[in-house]
N, C-alpha and C positions, 0 to 999 in steps of 0.2 A: 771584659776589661774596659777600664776608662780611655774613651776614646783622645789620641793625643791631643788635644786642641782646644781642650779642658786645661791643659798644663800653661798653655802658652799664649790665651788672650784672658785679661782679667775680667772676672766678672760682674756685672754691675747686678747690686743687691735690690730685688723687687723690681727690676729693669731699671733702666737710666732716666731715674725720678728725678724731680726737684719743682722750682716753682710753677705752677699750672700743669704741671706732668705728676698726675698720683701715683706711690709705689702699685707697685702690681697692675697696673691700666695696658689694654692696649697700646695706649701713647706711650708709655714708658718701654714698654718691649719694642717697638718700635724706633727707638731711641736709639737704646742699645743695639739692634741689629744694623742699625744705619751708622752706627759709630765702631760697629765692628767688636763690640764687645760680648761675653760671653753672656747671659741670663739664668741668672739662678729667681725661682718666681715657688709663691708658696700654695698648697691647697687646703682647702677646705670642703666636704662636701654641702650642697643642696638639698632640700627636704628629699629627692628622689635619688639622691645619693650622686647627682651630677658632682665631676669635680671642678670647683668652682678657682678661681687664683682671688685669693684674698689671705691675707695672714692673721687676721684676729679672728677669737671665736664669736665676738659681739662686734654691732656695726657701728657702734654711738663714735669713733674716733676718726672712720674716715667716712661715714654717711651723714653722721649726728643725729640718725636714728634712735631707737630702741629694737631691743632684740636681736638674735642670735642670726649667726649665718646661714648655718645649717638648718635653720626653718622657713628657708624661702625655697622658695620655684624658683625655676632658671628663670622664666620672665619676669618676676619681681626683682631678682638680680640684676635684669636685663632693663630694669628702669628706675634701678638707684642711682644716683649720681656719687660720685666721687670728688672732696675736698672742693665742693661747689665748681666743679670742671663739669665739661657734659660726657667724660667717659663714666662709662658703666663697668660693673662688676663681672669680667669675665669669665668664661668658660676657660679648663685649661684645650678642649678643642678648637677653638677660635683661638688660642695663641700660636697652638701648633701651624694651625692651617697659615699663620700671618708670619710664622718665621720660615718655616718650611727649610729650613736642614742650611741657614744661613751662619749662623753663628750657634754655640752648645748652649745647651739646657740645662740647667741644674734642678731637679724640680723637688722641691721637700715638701711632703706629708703631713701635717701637721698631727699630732698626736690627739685622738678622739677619743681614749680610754681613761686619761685623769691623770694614771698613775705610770704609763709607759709598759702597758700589759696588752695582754689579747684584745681585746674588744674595740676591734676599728673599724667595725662594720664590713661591708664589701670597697670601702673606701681605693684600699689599695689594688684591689682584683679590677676597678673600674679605669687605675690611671694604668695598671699592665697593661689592659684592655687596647689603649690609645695609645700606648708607647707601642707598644711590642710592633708595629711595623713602620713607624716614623723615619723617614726619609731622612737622617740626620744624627751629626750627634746630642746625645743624650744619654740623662743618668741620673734616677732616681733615690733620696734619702731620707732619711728621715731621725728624729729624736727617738723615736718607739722600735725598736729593734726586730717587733714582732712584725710593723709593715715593710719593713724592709726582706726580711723574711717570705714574705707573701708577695709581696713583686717576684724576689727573687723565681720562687713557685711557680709563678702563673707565666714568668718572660723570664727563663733563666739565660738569654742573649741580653739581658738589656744590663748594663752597668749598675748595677748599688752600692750602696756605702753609707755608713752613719755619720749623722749631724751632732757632734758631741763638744762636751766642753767638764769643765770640774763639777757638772751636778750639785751646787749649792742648795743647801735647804731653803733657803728664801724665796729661791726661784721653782722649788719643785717639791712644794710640801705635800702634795697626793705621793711622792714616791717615796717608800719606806730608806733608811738610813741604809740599812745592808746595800739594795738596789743601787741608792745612789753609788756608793760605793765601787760596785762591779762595772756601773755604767762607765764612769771617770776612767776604770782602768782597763774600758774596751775591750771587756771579757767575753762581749757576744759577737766581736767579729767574723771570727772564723764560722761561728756557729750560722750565722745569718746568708754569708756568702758576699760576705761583703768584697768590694775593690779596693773602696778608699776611702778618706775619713774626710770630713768637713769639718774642721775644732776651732773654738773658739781663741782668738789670737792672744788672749793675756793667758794660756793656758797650754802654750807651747812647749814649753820646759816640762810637760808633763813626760814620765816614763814611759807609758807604755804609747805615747804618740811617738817617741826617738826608738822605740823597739819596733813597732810597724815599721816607718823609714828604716830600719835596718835591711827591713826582709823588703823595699823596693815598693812598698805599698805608695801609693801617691797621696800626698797629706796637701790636702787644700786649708784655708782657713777663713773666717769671718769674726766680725764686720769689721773693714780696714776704714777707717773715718780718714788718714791724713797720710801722707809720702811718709812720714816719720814713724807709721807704724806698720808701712807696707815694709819699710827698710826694715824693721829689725822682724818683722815676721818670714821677713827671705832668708834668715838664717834658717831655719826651718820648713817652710811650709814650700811646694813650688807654686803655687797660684794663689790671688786672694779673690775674694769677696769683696767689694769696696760700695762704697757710698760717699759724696757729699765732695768728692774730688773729680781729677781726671789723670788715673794712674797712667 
């Protein structure tokens, strides 16, 4: 189950970024653990399948690089720089080891299959791997239903839940229409072993987000940019995700 403490401090989206602090950086978890805020931080893996905390699948936005994430070594990671800052591209083992069970982890998967299917490598067997005896709390999610599944599997102690929202076609053209479909109306929760759900905040009003809350599920949400959207997302959700404030 979702550990309570998830509910009741808000969590700062990629850690507590902003100027000279890149999202997902050490310095930004950092940030947020010394502000007492929760961390939700994303993965990706490493050519050796390391899980890496970066959220794009390509570097060219926060390295100005080319090429992909997932085709470096951890020490090529380990000596990219971030938004001309001198942090580098972390391990999610060096984050753990730097929060150490201070404030809660949100940690999402990024989806490695396209279209939100099987094939995510050992991705998710590697962050069980590092969760499953973490000193803290913590609670893995993800978009792809099947790694959430597969955590579930390998660390059936550790909290999951799915990262969802209305599955637009624009935003998820690898995913067939039916898919989308099921996705939006969080038809794999039970299936999966989920907790709790992480839903996008213009997307609240959705039904089967008010039928979860029915049955006591804890409905978190993302990304809160402003007070004004934290207030009307408290109608709903018990915790946000936020960014670009200080809720």
């Amino acid at each position: 189950m979702l550990h309570p403490d998830f509910l009741t401090r808000p969590i700062a989206h990629r850690g507590l970024h902003g100027p000279g602090v890149p999202e997902n950086s050490m310095a930004a978890m950092r940030a947020a653990a010394d502000a007492g805020y929760g961390i939700e931080l994303d993965l990706q893996p490493a050519a050796d399948g390391t899980p890496l905390v970066f959220h794009d699948y390509d570097l060219a936005r926060l390295t100005g690089g080319g090429g992909v994430v997932s085709a470096l070594t951890v020490a090529a990671a380990g000596a990219l720089r971030l938004a001309g800052t001198d942090e580098a591209i972390p391990t999610l083992a060096e984050v753990l080891d730097e929060v150490a069970g201070r404030v809660p982890l949100l940690i999402e998967i990024k989806d490695q299959d396209g279209g939100l299917g099987p094939n995510m490598g050992d991705l998710p067997a590697r962050v069980a791997a590092l969760v499953a005896d973490y000193d803290g709390p913590v609670a893995v999610m993800s978009f792809n239903p099947e790694a959430v599944a597969a955590v579930r599997a390998a660390a059936p102690h550790v909290a999951v839940g799915l990262t969802s929202c209305a599955f637009p076609a624009d935003d998820w053209p690898g995913v067939p229409p039916a898919r989308r479909e099921a996705l939006a109306r969080l038809q794999d929760f039970d299936r999966v072993g989920a907790s709790f759900i992480s839903h996008h905040h213009a997307d609240l009003a959705n039904p089967a987000v008010a039928a979860l809350a029915a049955r006591g599920v804890p409905v978190l949400c993302w990304t809160i940019r402003s007070p004004e959207q934290a207030d009307a997302a408290a109608a709903v959700a018990q915790n946000i995700t936020f960014e670009g404030f200080a809720p």
